[in-house]
C-alpha positions as CSV (number, residue, x, y, z in Angstrom):
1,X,-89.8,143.2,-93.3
2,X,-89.8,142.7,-96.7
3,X,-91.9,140.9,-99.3
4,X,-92.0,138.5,-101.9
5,X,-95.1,138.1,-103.3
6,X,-95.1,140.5,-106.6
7,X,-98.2,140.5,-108.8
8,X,-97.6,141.1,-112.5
9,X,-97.5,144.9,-113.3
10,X,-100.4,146.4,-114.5
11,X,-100.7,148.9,-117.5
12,X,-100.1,151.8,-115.3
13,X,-99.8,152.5,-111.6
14,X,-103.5,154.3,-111.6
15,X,-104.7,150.6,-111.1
16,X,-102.4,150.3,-107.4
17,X,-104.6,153.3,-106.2
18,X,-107.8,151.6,-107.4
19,X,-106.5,148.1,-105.3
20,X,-105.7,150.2,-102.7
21,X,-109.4,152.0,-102.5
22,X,-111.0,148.8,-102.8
23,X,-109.8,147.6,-99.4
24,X,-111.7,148.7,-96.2
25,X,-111.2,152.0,-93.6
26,X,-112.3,149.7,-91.2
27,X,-110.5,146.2,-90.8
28,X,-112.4,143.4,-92.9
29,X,-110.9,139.9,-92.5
30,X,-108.4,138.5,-95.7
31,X,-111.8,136.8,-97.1
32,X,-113.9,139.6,-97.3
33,X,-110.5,141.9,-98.6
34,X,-110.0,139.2,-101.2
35,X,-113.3,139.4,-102.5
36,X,-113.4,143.4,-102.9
37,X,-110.6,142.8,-104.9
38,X,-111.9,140.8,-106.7
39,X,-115.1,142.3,-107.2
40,X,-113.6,145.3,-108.0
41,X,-110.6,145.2,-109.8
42,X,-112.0,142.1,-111.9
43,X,-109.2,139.8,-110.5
44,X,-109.3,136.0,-111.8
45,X,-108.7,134.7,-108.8
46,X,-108.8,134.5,-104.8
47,X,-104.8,133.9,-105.0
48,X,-104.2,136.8,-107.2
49,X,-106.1,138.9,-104.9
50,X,-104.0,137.7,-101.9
51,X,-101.3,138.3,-103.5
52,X,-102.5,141.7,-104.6
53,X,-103.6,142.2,-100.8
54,X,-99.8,141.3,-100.0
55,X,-98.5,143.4,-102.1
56,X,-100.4,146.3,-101.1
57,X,-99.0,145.6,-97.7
58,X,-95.5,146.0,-98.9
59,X,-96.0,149.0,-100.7
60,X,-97.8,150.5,-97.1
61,X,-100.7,151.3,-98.5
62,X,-102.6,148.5,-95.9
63,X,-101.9,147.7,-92.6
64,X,-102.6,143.9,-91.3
65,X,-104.8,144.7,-87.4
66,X,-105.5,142.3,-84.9
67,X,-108.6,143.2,-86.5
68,X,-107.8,142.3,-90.2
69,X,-106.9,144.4,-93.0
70,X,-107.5,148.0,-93.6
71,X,-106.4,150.6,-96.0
72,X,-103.8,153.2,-95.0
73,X,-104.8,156.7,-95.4
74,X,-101.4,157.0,-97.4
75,X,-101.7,158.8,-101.0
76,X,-99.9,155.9,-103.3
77,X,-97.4,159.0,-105.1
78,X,-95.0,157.7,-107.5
79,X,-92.4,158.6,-105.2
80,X,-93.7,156.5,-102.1
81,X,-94.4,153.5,-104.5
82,X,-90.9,153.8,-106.0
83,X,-89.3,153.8,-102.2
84,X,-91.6,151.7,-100.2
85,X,-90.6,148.7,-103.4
86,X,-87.2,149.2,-103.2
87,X,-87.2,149.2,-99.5
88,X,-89.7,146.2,-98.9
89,X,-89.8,144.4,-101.5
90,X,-87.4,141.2,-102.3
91,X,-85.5,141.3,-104.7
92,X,-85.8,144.8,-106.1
93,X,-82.9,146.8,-104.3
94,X,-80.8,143.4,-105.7
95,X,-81.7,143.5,-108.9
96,X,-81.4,147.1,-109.6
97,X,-78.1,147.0,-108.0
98,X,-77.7,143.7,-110.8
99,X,-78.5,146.1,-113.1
100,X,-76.2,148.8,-112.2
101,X,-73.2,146.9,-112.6
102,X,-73.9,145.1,-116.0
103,X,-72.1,145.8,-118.8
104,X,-75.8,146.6,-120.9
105,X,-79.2,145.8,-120.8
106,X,-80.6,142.1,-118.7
107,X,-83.2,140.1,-119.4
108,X,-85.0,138.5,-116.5
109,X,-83.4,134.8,-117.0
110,X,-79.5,137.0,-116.7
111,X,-81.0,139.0,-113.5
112,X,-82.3,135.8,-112.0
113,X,-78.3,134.2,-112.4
114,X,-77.1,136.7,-110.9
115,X,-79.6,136.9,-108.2
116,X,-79.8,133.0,-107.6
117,X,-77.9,133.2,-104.8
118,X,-80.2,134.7,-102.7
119,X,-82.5,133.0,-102.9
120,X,-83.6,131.7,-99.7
121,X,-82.6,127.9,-99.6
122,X,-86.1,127.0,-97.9
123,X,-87.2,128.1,-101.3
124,X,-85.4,125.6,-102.9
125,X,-86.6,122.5,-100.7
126,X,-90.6,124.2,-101.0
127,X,-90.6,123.4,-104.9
128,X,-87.2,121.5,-106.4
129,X,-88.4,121.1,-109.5
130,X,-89.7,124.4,-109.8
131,X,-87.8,127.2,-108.2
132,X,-85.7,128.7,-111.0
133,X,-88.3,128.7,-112.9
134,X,-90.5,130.8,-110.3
135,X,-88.0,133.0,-109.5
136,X,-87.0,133.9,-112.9
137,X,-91.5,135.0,-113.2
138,X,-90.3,136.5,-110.0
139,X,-87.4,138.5,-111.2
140,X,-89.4,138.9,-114.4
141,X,-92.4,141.1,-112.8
142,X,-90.2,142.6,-110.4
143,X,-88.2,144.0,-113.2
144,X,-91.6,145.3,-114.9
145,X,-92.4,147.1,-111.8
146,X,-89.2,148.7,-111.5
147,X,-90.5,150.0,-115.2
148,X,-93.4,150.8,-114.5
149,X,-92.2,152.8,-111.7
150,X,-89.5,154.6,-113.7
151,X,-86.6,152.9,-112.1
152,X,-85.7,150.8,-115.3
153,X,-86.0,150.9,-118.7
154,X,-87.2,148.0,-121.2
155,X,-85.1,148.0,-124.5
156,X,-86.0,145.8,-127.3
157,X,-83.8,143.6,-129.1
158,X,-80.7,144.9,-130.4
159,X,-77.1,144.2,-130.9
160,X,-76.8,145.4,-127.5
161,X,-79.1,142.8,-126.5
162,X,-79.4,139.7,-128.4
163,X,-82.3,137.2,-128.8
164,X,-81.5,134.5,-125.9
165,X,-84.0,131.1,-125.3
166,X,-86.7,133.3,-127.3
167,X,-86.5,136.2,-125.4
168,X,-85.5,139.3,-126.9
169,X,-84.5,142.8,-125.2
170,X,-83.7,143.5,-121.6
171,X,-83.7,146.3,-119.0
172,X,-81.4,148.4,-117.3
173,X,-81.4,151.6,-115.2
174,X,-83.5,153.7,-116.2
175,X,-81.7,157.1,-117.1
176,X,-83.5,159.7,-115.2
177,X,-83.9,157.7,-111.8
């Protein structure tokens, strides 16, 4: 199975082992999860602590029960985050691939034309107005946890990589993955 719902990166991947201690040993139902998250990690939101609670769920670090939700006894290493988002979530095995073959650096409006195509066409009847848009945010924090997790590198504007709609600077393999 893999997963869609990405939240943006945080500053640095201590804060997924902190998300990942705040939900239960023992299975607590996706309100009470939601609100330790919240409570916790200072989230704005019930939504962005689902989709932290998601997430967390596609990284394997919690398990959806019968029960509800409870946290994996799984240490979140760089190396199992960097594999388990590769392998489960959407998008990012795609987009590094993307990456791979471009001629230099992407920003997240190139990677999303290139990954438009896949998009699940459901997708495009759930919000016709919207879903570019959304996928591009999409692509755009998948690519900064593919940073963040040393599988890309962000490069600022250059010659390589001109200022296009406002956005300057891209990202592209990172050199030691």
């Amino acid at each position: 199975m893999r997963f869609k719902l990405v939240p943006a990166a945080p500053a640095d991947l201590s804060f997924v082992a902190d998300a990942q201690r705040a939900v239960p040993l023992v299975p607590g139902s996706e309100d009470d999860c939601c609100a330790r998250l919240m409570r916790r990690l200072d989230l704005p939101s019930r939504d962005v602590a689902r989709t932290w609670l998601t997430f967390l769920r596609a990284l394997e670090l919690v398990e959806e029960t019968p029960s509800g939700f409870k946290r994996r006894r799984v240490d979140p290493t760089d190396s199992h985050l960097r594999e388990a988002f590769r392998r489960r979530v959407f998008g990012a095995e795609e987009v590094l691939a993307a990456l791979g073959e471009a001629d230099g650096p992407l920003t997240a409006e190139e990677a999303f034309k290139r990954f438009r195509e896949r998009v699940p066409v459901w997708e495009h009847h759930k919000n016709p107005q919207t879903w570019e848009e959304l996928w591009t945010e999409r692509l755009g924090d998948i690519l900064e946890w593919l940073t963040l997790l040393g599988l890309t590198e962000q490069v600022e504007e250059t010659e390589e990589v001109q200022d296009v709609d406002g956005v300057s600077g891209g990202f592209r393999p990172s050199q030691s993955r």
